[in-house]
LOFI-423427 format. One record per residue (C-alpha): residue number from 1; residue in one letter; x, y, z. Coordinates in Angstrom, 1 decimal, padded with zeros to 4 digits. Example, Ala and Ser with C-alpha at 12.3 -4.5 7.8 and 13.67 -1.06 7.14 Angstrom:
<pts>
(1, "a", (012.3, -004.5, 007.8))
(2, "s", (013.7, -001.1, 007.1))
</pts>
This chain:
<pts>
(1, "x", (010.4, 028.9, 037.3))
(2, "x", (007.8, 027.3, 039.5))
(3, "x", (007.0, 027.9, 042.9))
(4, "x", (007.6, 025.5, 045.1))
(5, "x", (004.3, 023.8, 046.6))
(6, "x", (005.4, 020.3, 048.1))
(7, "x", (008.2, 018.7, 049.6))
(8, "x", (009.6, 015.9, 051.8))
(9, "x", (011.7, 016.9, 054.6))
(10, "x", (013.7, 014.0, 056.1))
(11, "x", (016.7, 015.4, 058.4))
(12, "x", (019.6, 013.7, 060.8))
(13, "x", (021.3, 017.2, 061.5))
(14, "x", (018.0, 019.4, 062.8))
(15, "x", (020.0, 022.5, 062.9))
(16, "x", (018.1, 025.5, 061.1))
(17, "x", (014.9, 023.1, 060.0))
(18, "x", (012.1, 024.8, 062.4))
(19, "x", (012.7, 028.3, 060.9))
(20, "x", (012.9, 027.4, 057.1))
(21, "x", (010.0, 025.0, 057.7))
(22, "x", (007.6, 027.9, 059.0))
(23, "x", (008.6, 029.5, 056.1))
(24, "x", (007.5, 026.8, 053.6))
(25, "x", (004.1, 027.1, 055.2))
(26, "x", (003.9, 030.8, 055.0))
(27, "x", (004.2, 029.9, 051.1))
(28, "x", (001.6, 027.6, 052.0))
(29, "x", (004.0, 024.2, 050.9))
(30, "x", (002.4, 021.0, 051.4))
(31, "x", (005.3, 019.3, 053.9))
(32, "x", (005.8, 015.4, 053.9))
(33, "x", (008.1, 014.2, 056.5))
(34, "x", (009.4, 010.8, 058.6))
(35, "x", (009.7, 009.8, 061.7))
(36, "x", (012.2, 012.1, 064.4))
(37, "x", (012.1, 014.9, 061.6))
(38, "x", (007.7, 014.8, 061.4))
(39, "x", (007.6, 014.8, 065.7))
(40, "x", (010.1, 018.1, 065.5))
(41, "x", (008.2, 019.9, 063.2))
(42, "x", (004.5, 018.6, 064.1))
(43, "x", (005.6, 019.8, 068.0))
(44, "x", (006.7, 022.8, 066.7))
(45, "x", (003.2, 023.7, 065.3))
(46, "x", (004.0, 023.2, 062.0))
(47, "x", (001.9, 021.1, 059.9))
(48, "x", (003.3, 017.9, 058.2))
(49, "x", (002.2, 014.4, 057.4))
(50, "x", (003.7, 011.3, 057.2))
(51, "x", (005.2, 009.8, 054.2))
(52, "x", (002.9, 006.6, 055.1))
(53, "x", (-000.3, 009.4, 055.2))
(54, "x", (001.3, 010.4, 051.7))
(55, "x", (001.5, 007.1, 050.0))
(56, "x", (-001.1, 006.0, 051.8))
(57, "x", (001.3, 002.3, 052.2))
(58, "x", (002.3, 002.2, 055.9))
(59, "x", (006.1, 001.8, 056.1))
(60, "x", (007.2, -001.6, 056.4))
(61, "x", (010.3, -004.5, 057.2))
(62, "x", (011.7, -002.6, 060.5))
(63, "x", (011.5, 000.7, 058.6))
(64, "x", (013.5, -000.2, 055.3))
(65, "x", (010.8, 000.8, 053.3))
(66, "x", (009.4, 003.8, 053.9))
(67, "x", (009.5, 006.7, 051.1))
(68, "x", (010.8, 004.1, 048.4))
(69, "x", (007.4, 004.4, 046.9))
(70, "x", (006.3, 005.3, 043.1))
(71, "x", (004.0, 007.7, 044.1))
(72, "x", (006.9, 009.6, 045.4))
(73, "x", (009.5, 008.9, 042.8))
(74, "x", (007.1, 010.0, 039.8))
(75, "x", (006.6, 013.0, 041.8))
(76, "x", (010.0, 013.8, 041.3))
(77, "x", (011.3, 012.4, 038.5))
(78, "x", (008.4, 013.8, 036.0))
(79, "x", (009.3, 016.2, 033.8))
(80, "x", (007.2, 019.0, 034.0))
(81, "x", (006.8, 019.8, 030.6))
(82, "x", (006.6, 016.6, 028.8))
(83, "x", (002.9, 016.1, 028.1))
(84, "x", (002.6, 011.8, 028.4))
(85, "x", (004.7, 012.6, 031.8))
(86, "x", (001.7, 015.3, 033.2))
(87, "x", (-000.8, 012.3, 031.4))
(88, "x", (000.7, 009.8, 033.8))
(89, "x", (000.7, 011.7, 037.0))
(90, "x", (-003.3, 012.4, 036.2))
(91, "x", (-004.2, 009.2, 035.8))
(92, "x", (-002.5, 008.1, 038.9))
(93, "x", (-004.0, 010.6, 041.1))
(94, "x", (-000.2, 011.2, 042.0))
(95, "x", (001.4, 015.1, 042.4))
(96, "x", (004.8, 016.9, 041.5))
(97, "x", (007.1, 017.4, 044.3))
(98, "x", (009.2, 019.9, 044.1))
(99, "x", (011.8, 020.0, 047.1))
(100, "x", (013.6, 017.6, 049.1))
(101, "x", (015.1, 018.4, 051.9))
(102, "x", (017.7, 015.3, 053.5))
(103, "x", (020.5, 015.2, 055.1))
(104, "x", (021.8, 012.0, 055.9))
(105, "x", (023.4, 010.8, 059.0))
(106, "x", (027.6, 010.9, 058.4))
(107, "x", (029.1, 007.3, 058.1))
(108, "x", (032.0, 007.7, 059.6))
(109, "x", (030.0, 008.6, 062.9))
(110, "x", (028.0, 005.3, 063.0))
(111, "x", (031.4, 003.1, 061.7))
(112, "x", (033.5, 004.8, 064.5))
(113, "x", (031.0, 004.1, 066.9))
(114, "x", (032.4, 001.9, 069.8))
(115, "x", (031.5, -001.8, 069.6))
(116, "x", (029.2, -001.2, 066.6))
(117, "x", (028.6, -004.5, 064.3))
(118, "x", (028.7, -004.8, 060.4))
(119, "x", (025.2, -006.4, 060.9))
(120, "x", (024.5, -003.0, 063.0))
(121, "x", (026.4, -000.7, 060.1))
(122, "x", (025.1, -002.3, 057.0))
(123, "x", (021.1, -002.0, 059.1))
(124, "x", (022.1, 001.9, 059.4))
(125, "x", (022.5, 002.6, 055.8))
(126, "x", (020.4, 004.9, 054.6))
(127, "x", (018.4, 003.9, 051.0))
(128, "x", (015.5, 005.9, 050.8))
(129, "x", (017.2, 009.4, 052.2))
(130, "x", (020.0, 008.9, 049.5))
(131, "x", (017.3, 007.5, 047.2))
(132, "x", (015.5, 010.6, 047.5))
(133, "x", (018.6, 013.0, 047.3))
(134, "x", (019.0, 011.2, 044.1))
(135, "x", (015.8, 011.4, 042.7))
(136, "x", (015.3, 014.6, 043.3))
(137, "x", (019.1, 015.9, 041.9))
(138, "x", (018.5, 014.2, 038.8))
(139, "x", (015.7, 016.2, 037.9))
(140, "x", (017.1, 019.6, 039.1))
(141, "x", (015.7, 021.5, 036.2))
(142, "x", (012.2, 021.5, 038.2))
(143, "x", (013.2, 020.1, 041.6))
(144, "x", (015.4, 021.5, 044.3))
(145, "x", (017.2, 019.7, 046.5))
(146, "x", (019.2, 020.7, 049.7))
(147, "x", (021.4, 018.2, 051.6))
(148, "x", (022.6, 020.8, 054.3))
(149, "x", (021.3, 023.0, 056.4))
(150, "x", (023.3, 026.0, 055.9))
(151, "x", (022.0, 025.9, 052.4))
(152, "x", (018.7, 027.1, 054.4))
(153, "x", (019.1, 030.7, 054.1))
(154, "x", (020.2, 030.7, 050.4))
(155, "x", (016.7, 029.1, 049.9))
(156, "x", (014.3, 031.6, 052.1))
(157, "x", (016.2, 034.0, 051.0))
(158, "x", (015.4, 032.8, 047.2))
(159, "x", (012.2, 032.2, 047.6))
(160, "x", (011.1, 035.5, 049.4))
(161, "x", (012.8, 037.0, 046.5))
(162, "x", (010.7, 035.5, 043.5))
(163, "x", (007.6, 034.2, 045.0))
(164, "x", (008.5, 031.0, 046.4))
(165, "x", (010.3, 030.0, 043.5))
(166, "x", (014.1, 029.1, 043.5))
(167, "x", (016.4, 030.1, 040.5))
(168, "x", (017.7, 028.0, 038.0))
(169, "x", (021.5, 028.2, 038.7))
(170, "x", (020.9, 027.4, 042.3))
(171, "x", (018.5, 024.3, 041.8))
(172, "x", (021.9, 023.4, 039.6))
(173, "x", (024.2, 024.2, 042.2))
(174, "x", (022.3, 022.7, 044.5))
(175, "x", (021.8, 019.2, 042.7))
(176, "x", (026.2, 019.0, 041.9))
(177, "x", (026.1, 019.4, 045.8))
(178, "x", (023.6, 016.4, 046.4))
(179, "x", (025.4, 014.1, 043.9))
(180, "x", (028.6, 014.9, 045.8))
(181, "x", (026.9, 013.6, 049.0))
(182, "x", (025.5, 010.4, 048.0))
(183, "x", (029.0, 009.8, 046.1))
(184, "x", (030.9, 010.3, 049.7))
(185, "x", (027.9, 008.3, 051.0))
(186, "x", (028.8, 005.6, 049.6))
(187, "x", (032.6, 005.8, 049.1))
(188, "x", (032.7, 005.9, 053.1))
(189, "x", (030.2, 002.0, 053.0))
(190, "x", (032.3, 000.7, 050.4))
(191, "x", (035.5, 001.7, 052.0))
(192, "x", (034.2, 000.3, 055.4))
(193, "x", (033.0, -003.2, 053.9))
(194, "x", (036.4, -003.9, 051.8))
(195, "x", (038.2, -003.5, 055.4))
(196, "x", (036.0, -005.9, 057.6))
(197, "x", (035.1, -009.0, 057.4))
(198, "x", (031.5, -010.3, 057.0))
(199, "x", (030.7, -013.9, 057.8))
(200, "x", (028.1, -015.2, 055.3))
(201, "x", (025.7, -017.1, 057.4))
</pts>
């Protein structure tokens, strides 16, 4: 059970994220963050870089790509103790991450959103947060993942209690959870796109 020492933090729903943040630094976590979520926690005195600082590849296309990036991905999909894995990650000057904090912004808020486009809807959906979620859940036996904010206190209150480390059975928990999101995720797009129309152009 390893202590947590990095993580990307990439919220919609703020709620809680100042508080658990400060603790991640009192552990001394490195924090990688985007956008709104880096400005919140950056004026909040908490230090944070960019993903783009991370990867060291500014985002690019109007924001589409941002943390789709291997340096990321190996970072979390590594396994830990699988000796050609820890090789790899050497050799590419790349590190373990070992949370990932997302939520993503609910569907059915932008899709009920008065006058809102398909163009506009299908520009909102959200690859890399749900790409992260992913990422991150699929290798829950040394990477936590937490896809809401009132799963906060369950993790401070974890990680005061062994060190900065989270247990086994809630990292498992934990990563069901995330796999249930990104499955409504994407129930609620497909559901949307088999009701409306969309003019190929």
């Amino acid at each position: 059970m390893g202590k947590i020492r990095r993580a990307i933090i990439s919220c919609h729903d703020k709620t809680g994220l100042v508080e658990f943040a400060k603790l991640l630094r009192d552990f001394e976590v490195e924090i990688i963050s985007t956008a709104g979520t880096l400005k919140v926690l950056q004026d909040s005195g908490i230090a944070a870089i960019s993903i783009a600082d991370y990867t060291g590849t500014p985002e690019m296309m109007d924001g589409r790509v941002k943390s789709l990036h291997v340096k990321v991905h190996a970072g979390l999909l590594g396994i830990r103790d699988n000796k050609l894995h820890c090789e790899q990650l050497q050799a590419a000057s790349f590190e373990w991450i070992d949370l990932v904090v997302v939520n993503l912004r609910p569907a059915e808020a932008l899709f009920n959103s008065p006058g809102v486009t398909v163009e506009e809807v299908i520009e909102q959906i959200d690859i890399g947060g749900a790409t992260l979620i992913r990422s991150a859940a699929k290798n829950f036996r040394y990477v936590t993942v937490a896809v809401k904010p009132e799963r906060y206190s369950l993790l401070m209150h974890e990680m005061l209690a062994h060190d900065g480390a989270v247990t086994f059975p809630t990292r498992y928990r934990l990563a069901q959870e995330a796999f249930e999101c990104t499955a409504h995720y994407d129930k609620v797009i497909a559901d949307y796109l088999s009701r409306v129309p969309v003019v190929e152009k």
